[in-house]
N, C-alpha and C positions, 0 to 999 in steps of 0.2 A: 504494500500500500504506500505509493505515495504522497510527499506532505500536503500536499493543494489535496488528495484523498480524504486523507486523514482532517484536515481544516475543514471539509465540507461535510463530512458526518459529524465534527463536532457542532457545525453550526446548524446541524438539524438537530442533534440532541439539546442545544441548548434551547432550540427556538419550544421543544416541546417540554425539557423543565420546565420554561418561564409558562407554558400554556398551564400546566396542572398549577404552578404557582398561584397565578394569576383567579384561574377557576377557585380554587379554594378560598382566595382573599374577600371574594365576593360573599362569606358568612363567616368570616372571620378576621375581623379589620381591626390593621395598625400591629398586625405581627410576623411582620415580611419573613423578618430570621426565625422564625420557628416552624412556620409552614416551609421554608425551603429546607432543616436540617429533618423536618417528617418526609420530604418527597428527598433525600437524600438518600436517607435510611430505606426506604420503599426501594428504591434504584438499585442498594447497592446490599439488596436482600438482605436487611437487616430487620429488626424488631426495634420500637421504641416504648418505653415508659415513659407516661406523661403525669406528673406528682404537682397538684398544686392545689387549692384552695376550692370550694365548691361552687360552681355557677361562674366560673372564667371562662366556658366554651373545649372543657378537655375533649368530654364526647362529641359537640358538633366537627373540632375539629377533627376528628375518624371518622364523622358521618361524611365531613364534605370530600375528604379524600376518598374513600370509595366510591361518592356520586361522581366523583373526576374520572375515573377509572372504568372503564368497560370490565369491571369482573364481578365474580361472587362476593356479596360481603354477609359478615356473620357477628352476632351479638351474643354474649353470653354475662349474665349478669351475675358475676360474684355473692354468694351467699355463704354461711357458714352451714348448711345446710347439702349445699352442692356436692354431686357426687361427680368422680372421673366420669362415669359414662355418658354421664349429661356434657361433659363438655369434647371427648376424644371420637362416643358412640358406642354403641353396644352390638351382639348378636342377640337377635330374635329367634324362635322355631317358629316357621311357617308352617299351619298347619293343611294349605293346601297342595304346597310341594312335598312337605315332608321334608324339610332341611332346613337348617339355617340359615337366615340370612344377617344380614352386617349390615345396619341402621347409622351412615355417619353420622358424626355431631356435628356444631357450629366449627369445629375448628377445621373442616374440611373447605371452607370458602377460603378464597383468596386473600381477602382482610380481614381479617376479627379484631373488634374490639372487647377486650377484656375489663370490663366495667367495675372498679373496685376491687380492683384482683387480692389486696391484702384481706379482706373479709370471708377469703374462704379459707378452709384446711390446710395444711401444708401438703396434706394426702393429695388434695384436689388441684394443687397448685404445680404438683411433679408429676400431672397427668400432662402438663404443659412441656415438660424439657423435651421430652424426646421429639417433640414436634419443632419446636423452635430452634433445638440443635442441632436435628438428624431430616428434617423437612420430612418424616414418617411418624404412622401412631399403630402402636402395635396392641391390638386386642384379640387375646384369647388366643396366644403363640403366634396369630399370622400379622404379618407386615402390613398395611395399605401405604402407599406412597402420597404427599402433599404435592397437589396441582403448584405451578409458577405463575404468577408471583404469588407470595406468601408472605403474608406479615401477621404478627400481632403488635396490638398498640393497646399498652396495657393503662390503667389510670389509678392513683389510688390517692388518697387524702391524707395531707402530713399532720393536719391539726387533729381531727381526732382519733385516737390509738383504741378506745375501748371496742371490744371485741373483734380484733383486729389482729393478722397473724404476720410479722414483717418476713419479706421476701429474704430466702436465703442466699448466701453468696451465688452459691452456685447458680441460681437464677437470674439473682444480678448482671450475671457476666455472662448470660447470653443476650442480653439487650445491649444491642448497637448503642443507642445510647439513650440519657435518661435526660429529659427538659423539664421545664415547667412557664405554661405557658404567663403568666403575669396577668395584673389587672391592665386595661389600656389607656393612651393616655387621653387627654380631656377631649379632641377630638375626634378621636376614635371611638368614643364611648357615646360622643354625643350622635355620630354617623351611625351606630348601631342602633342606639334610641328611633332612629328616624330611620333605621330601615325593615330592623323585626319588630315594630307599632305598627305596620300594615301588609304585615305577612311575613315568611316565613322564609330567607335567602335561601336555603337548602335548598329547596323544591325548584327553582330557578335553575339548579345547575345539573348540568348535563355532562357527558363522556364527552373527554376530550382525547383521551389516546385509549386506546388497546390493550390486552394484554399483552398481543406479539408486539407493540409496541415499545411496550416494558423491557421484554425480554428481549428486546434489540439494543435499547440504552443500555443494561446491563452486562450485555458483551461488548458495547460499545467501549465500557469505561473500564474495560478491563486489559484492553488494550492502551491504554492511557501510559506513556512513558514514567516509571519512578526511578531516580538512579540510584545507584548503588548505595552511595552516599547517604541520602534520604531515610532510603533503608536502614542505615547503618544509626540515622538519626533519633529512628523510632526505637530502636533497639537500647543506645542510650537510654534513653528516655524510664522504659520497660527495668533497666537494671538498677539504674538510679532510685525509681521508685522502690524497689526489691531490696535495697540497702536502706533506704531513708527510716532515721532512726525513730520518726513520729509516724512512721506506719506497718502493723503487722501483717499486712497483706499489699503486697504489687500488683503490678501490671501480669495480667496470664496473657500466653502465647496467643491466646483466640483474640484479647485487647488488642497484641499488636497488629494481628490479620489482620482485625474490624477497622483499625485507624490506615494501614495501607488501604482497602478498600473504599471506604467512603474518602480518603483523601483523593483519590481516584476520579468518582463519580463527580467533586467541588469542583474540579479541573474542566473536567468534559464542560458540568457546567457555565464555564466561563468560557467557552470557546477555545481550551487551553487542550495543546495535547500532549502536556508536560504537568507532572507533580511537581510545586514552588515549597520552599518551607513553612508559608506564610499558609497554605493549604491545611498544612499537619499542624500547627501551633491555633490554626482558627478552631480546628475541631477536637482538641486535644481533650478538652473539660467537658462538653457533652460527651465526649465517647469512653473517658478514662477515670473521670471522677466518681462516679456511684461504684466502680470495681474496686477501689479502694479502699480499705480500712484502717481508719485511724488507731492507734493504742489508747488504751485505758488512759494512760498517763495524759496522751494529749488530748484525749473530749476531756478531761477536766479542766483543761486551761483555755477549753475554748476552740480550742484548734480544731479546722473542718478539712474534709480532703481535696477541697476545691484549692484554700488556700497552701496546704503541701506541693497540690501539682501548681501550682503558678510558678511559687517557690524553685519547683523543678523546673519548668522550661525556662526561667530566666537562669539556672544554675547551668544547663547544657548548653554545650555548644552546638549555634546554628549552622549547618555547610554554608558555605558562599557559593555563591553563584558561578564562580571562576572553578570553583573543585566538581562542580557537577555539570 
């Protein structure tokens, strides 16, 4: 492929980010950066967790990304009650064949929103890994494989804890990464007043790309140039944190994958067919900070893992542009 090649599929991939962008802003205004690191994570097959405050827009924001999207979407509503087969699926006996059959769940759509995911079981909540890290859900010894694209977009609430089961590392670290979308500001708030007062944005929007769509950006951005270097960046990064003495848990091998790949799909979107440093230090904190764990020692002083990795990427060294 050559480069005038490679420029012209980046500048269809970009023109079709900014279209999902753009689609979703229309019921969710005044949060440009968080609807593009959701269609980031979408692109670059990852999963997100959206942690914030109740009634900022976490669910409409996964409602409007699935209405942008030509695929299946699926709703599963966290209970403590909720059992694995309500969300993976079950086998039935048919009793006019005389067999079983395999009733999927919600997590067989394309997008699933996982609505308060801390409010269910831990039991119910590891019906989730093997989908989210293996894109399969195995019941009753046999496999089924997860259609592409695949996501979940999980939500949970940080203010209140009661009856509430917090997500294990191990879960942690399979969400690409973890946001919160904020309140907005005064005009943005006031634009919302005056557009959901006379109806309902969602209903407005329509597909705007495909799934083979999708799964064209995503080979698209995978092709995407990182050099060596870069590499060697993120690597840093991942070891530093592994030694930092205010944290007992690093960067894991899948963190590093996760930030080479969406540093990937940030590039395609800019018309870029080149990884910059400025790519991997933009997304370093959605995609690195919730796999973190602080030590005992430093939640008591306050210390968060947001501020350790800042810490970090101002402590490593950047490549220059002349070495890569």
């Amino acid at each position: 492929m050559t480069t005038q090649q490679a420029a012209q599929r980046s500048e269809t991939f970009a023109d079709l980010f900014s279209k999902i962008c753009d689609s979703i802003e229309r019921a969710i205004r005044g949060k440009r950066e968080v609807i593009q690191h959701v269609v980031l994570s979408l692109i670059a097959e990852g999963h997100i967790l959206l942690e914030d405050a109740p009634g900022v827009g976490k669910t409409s924001l996964a409602k409007a990304l699935a209405a942008s999207v030509d695929c299946t979407f699926g709703r599963v509503q966290f209970t403590p009650d909720l059992l694995p087969a309500d969300v993976v699926g079950m086998t039935v006996w048919n009793r006019g064949s005389g067999l079983f059959d395999f009733r999927p769940g919600p997590i067989f759509c394309n997008i699933v929103l996982g609505d308060e995911i801390n409010r269910a079981s831990p039991k119910t909540q590891s019906a989730l890994l093997e989908a989210m890290g293996e894109r399969q859900v195995t019941v009753d010894t046999t496999t089924h494989k997860l259609a592409t694209p695949f996501m979940v977009i999980a939500t949970q609430n940080p203010i209140e804890h009661e009856g509430t089961y917090p997500l294990p590392e191990s879960q942690l670290d399979r969400f690409l990464m973890k946001i919160s979308i904020g309140y907005p500001g005064r005009s943005a708030e006031l634009d919302i007043l005056d557009r959901h007062g006379s109806g309902d944005p969602l209903s407005e929007i329509g597909h705007v790309v495909t799934a083979a769509e999708l799964r064209a950006m995503t080979a698209a951005a995978q092709s995407v140039h990182m050099a060596p270097l870069l590499r060697g960046y993120i690597v840093d990064i991942a070891e530093t944190t592994r030694r930092h003495p205010a944290l007992t848990l690093g960067m894991s091998t899948r963190a590093a994958l996760a930030l080479q790949r969406v540093s990937r799909v940030q590039a395609a979107s800019v018309m870029r067919t080149y990884v910059t440093p400025d790519d991997v230090k933009a997304l370093a904190r959605p995609v690195l900070a919730h796999r973190l764990l602080v030590s005992p020692e430093a939640q008591l002083q306050g210390v968060t893992s947001a501020q350790v990795l800042d810490q970090i990427l101002e402590a490593v060294p950047v490549p220059t542009t002349s070495g890569m």
